[in-house]
N, C-alpha and C positions, 0 to 999 in steps of 0.2 A: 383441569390439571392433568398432567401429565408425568408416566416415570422417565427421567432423564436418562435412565441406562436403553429406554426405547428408543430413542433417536441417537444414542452415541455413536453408532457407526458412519449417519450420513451426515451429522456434523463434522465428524472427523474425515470424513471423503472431501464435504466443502472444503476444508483449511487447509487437506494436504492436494487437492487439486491444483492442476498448474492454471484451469481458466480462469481467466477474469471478465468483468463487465465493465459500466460506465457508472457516472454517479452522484449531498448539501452543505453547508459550510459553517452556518451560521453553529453547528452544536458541535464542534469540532472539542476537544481536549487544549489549552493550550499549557504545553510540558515545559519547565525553565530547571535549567540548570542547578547542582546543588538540594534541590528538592524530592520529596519523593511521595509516590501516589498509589491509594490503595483504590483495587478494579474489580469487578465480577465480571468475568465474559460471559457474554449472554446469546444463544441458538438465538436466530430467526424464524420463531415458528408462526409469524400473522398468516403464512399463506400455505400451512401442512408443512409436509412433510417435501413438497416439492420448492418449497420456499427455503429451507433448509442451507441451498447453495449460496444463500445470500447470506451466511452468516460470519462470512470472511470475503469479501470484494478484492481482490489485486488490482491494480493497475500498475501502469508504465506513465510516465512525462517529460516532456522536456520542454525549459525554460531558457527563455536567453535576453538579455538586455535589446532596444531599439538601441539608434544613434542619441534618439534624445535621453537616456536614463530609464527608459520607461520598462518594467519587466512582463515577459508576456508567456504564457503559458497553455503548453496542450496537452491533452488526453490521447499518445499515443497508439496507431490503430495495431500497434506490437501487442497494445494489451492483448487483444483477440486475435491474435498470429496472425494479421493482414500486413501488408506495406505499407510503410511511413515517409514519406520523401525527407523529413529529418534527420531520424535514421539514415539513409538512403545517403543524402549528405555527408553527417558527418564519417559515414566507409570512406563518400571517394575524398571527401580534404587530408583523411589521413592517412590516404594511400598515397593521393594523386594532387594532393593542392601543395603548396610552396609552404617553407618555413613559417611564414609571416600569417600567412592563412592559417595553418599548423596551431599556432602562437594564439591566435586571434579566437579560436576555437574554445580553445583550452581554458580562455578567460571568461568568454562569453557564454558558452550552449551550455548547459547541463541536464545531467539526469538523474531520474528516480526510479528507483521499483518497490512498490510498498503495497501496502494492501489496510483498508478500514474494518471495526469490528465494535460491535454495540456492547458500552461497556455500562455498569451500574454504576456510580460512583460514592467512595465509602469514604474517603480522604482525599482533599484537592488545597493543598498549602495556595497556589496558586489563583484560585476560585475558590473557597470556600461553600459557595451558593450553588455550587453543581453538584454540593453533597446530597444526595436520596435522590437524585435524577439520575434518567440516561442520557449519557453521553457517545459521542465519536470517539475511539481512538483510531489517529492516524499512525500505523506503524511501518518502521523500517527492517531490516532485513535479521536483527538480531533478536527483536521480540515474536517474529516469525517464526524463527529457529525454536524459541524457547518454547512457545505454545505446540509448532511442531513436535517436537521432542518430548514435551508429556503425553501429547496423544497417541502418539507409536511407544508408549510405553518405553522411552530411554531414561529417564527419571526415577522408575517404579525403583531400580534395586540398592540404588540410594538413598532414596524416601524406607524403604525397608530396613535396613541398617541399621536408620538414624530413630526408628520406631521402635525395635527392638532394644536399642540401646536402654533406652528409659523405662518402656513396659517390659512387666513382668510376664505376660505374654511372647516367649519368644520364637514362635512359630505365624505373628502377626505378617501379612502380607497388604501392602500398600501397592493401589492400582492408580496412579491419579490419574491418568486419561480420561474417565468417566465426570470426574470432579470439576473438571476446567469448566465444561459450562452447566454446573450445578448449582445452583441459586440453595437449595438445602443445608442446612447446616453442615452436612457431608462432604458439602464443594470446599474450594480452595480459591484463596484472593489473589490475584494478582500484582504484584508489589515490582511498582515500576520507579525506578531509580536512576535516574539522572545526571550523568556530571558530564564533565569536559574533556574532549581526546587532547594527542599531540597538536590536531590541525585546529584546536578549537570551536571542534564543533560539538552538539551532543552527543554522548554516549549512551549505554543503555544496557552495556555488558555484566550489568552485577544486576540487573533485575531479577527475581523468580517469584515463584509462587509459593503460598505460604497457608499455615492449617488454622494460624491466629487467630482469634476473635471471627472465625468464617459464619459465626449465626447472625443472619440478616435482622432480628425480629422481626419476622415478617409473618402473617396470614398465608395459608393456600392464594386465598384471594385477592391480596395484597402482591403475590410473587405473581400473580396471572399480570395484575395489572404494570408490571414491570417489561412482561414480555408483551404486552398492548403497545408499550411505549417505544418496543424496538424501531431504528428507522431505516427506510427502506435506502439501503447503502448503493443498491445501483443506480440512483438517482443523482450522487455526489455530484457527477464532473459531466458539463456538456461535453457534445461530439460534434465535428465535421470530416468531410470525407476527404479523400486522398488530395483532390484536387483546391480544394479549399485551405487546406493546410499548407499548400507548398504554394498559393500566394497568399498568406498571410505571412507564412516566412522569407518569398521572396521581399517583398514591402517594407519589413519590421526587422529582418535581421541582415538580410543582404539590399536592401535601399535602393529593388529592383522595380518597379512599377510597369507591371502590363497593361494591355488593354481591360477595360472590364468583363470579369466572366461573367456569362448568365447564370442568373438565379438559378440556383439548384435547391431539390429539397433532401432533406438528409433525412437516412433511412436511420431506424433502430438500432442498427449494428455498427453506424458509423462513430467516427469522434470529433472533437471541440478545442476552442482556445478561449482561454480565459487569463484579464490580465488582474497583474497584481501588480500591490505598490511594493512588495519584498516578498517572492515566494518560502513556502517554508522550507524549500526542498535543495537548498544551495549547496553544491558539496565542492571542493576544492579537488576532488578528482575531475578527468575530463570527460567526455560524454560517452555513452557504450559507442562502439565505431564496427557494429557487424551492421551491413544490409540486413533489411528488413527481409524474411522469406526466406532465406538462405543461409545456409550451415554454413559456419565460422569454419568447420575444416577443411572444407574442399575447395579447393583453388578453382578461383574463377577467375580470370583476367576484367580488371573495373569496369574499365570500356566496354567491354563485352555484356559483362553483367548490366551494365544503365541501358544499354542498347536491347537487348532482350526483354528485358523489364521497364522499358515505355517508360522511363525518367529522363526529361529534356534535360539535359545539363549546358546547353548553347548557352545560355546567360550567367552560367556558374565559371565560365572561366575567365581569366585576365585577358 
């Protein structure tokens, strides 16, 4: 065992870092609407203290229908600040392609940025049976914010307040940062809460974290066995490289068919496609539209930009 204020710094370096990796599916979280789910974030500690960075994974995707219905999905190489000829695309249709292409865009491609974290599960309306196991959560952009924000301490003088109020103790000082991934009775639950936006999608803006019922009953040995059970998150989502991405979406989204490439093998740092019958990641927004590699402020003329940057676009136009 371990004290959890001893890894509190490079846990909170992993979460608030901008990098990400690649990455399983089958233990994923599934969240439904109207319900609500009690969590322990749990550090990745199977491999030290340099394993640490895995205890918050980011990634990047984008998703878009075939002709036939079919949805297909990749692992971004934006995750790891490479170029994406998806990406890459959707710059020039939004600068450079017609209304109807514009239009067409807007219905079909989409994106994510989200990031997974190995949670304990203490309440799961949804599953029941995922209760005393660990599980995935896959998160979006507001429970990022929210675990963000306890661990830089924006939480603490609120939590302080609201402690004071009740104790008689009124010089009590409340740190949660430390607590978020404390398995101890000391820690704090996660309380993820669910409902519906304007667009009908989920929400997740009333979730926080909470000092409730936070004793696990658990052994020393019983909380070791908890972080035994963490899983290894950069394994979630295959990968393929540049060139393999931009014909599987010549093929699948634009219903281009080239000659066959040869077999390439795909290194460690590259990314993948993976299809599904409904990804989970559909948003009614349209797809990020900055090139991949290149600051959104500084003006680059398109053309210029694909030409520089070794993206055929000969088959991308009408």
């Amino acid at each position: 065992m371990f004290n959890v204020n001893d890894i509190f710094e490079e846990v909170r370096s992993s979460v608030m870092s901008t990098d990400t990796t690649d990455g399983i599916w089958k233990e994923k979280l599934k969240l439904e609407a109207g319900k609500e789910y009690v969590l322990r974030l749990i550090p990745y500690t199977k491999e030290g203290k340099e394993g640490l960075r895995k205890t918050m994974v980011k990634y990047i995707k984008y998703s878009w229908q075939d002709s036939n219905g079919k949805w297909h999905s990749i692992l971004s190489p934006r995750t790891w600040n490479a170029k994406c000829p998806v990406a890459d695309y959707s710059y020039r249709i939004k600068y450079k392609g017609t209304k109807e292409e514009q239009e067409e865009m807007d219905k079909r491609l989409f994106y994510k940025a989200g990031a997974y974290c190995n949670v304990y599960v203490i309440k799961d309306p949804t599953n029941p049976s995922n209760e005393g196991k660990v599980k995935i959560l896959d998160m979006g952009k507001k429970l990022q914010t929210l675990i963000k924000s306890a661990l830089d301490g924006e939480l603490d003088a609120d939590w302080t307040e609201k402690a004071r109020a009740f104790s008689p103790d009124k010089t009590i000082e409340i740190n949660v940062g430390p607590k978020v991934y404390d398995l101890s009775p000391s820690g704090v639950n996660l309380v993820v809460r669910v409902t519906k936006n304007q667009y009908g999608l989920n929400d997740y803006s009333t979730s926080n974290f909470s000092l409730s019922d936070t004793n696990l009953g658990k052994s020393p040995a019983e909380i070791q066995e908890i972080y035994d059970a963490c899983h290894d998150l950069s394994t979630m989502d295959p990968t393929l490289d540049f060139d393999e991405i931009t014909k599987v979406f010549k093929e699948t989204y634009l219903n281009i068919n080239d000659a066959p490439a040869p077999v390439k093998t795909v290194t460690p740092s590259t990314p993948a496609v993976k299809e599904d019958e409904v990804p989970a990641f559909v948003k009614k927004e349209p797809a990020m539209v900055h090139p991949s590699n290149v600051d959104p402020t500084t003006e680059v003329p398109v053309d210029d930009w694909f030409k520089q940057n070794g993206f055929d676009t000969s088959k991308l136009n009408k």
